[in-house]
N, C-alpha and C positions, 0 to 999 in steps of 0.2 A: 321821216327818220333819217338819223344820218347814215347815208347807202351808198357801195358805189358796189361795182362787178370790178374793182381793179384787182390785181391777185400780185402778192409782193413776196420777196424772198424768205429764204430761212431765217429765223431767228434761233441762235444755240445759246439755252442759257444753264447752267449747273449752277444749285446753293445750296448750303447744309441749311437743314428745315429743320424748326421749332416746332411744339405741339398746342402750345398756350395760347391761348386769344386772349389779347387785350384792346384797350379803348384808350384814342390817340385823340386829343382836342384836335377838331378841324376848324381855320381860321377862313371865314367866308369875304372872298372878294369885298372890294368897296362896292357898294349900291346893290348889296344882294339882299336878300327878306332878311325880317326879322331873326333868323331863325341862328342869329350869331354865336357861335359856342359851340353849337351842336357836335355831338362825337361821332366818328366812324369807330365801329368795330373793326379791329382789325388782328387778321389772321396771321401771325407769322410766318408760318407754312408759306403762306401766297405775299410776301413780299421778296421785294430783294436790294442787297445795299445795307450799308450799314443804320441802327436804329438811331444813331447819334448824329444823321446825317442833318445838315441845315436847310437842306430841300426834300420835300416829298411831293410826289406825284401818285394822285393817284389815281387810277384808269376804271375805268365804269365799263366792260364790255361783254360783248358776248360773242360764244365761240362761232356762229353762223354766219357770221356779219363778215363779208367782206372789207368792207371797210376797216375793220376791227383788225381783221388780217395783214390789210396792209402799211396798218400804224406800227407793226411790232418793229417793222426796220429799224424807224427812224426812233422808235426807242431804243433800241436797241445801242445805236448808233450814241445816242446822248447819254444814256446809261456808263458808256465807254471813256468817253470824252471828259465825263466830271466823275469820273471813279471816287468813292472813297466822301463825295459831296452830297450824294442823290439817293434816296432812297425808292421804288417804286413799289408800291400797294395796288395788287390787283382785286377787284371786287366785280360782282358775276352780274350781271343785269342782260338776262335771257329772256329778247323779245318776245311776244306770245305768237307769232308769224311764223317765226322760227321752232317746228316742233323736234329738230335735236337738239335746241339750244341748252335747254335744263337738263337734259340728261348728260350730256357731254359737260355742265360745267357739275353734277353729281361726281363724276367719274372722275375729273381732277382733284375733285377734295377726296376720292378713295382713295385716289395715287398716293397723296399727303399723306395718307396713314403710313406708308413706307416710304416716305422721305424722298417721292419725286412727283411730286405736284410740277416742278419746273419743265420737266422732261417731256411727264404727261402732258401738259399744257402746249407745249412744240408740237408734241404731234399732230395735236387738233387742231393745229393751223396752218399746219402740212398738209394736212387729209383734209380739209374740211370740201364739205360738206357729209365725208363718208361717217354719220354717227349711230348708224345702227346698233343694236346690243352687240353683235356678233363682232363689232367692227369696234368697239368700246375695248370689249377682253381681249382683242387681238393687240390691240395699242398697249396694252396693259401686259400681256404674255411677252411682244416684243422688250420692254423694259425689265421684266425677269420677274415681277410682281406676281405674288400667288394665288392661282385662278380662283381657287376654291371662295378666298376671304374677299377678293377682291369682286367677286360677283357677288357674294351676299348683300357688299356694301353697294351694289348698284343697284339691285334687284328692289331693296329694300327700302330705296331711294333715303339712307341714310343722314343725307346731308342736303336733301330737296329745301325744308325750312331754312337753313341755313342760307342757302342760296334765295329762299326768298326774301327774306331779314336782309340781306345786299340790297333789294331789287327796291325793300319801302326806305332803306336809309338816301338812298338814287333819288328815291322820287323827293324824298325830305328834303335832299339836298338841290331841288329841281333840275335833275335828272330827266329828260324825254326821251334819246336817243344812245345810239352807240355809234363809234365810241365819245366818250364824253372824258374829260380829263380834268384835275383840281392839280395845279402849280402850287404849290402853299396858297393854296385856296383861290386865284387865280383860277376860273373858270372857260377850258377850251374844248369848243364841240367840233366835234366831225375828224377827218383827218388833218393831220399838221405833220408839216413838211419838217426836217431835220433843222432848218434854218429858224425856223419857227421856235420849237421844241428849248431849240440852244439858246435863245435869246427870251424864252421865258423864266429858262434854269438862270441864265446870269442874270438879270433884272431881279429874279428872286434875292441872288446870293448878294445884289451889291445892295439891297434894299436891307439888308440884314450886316451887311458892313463888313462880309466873307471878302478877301484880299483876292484880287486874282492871282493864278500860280506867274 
């Protein structure tokens, strides 16, 4: 798998959330399977960036994964830099090694229900590895989210299917590790560096005949 023990900064991200799921054509690298066309579902809630953007990326991870953790920067970082160009789709693919992984990405699409899956999502890459239930509600009472509704959605494991429908589109899309990343389909595994990241976005955008600013 892709792994490391490195442990990387905050990532702070705030977006106004959508409730609607829809299906985005996904365009598969040159020399990938057959499996050309294939859609991601994709959650509005869990992207971020405009939907009109000319590039999408989108990220295959899970909340346990160090490595996972320490890609947020340099997205973070790249997200900045082509504002307005990039759009980023997160989609849940929780290791089975990892036994907070699916519960802690449960508990981000609860947050979603109240319009902060982004927030939630920070925390759990702040705290990680702390994903206990107790340590879920806490994350979730910090952000003002109401105990009551928001434990049922955990408890209930509401959005467990959900989360696993990410984990066979992963594998559909040959999918084996985290973090795993699709450039306008441009396929990048493991961690990547800022430098990396930024020169897959512009190879994207001039492959598409996007002007540099």
């Amino acid at each position: 798998m892709y792994y490391t023990r490195a442990i990387a900064k905050r990532v702070v991200a705030l977006v106004l959330l959508a409730t609607a799921t829809t299906v985005i054509p996904f365009v598969w690298a040159s020399g990938a399977p057959a499996q050309t066309g294939a859609p991601f579902t994709i959650d509005p809630a869990m992207t971020k960036g405009p939907t009109d953007a000319p590039v999408t990326i989108v990220e295959f991870s899970d909340y346990q994964c160090p490595a996972c953790r320490r890609a947020q920067q340099a997205l973070s970082v790249v997200l900045g830099e082509f504002a307005g160009r990039v759009r980023l789709v997160y989609k849940d693919f929780p290791l089975r090694f990892h036994a907070g992984a699916e519960p802690a990405a449960v508990a981000a699409r609860c947050a979603a229900e109240h319009g902060r899956f982004w927030e939630y999502h920070d925390f759990l890459w702040i705290t990680q590895p702390a994903f206990a239930r107790d340590d879920l509600l806490l994350y979730a009472a910090r952000l003002g989210l109401p105990r009551e509704a928001f434990a049922g959605c955990l408890d209930t494991g509401r959005y467990r299917a959900a989360v696993a429908g990410d984990v066979r589109e992963g594998h559909a899309a040959g999918v084996t590790g985290t973090p795993t990343f699709f450039v306008n389909g441009r396929r990048m595994v493991g961690i990547q560096s800022i430098e990396t990241f930024r020169e897959a976005v512009q190879d994207a955008l001039d492959d598409l005949g996007v002007k540099r600013p």
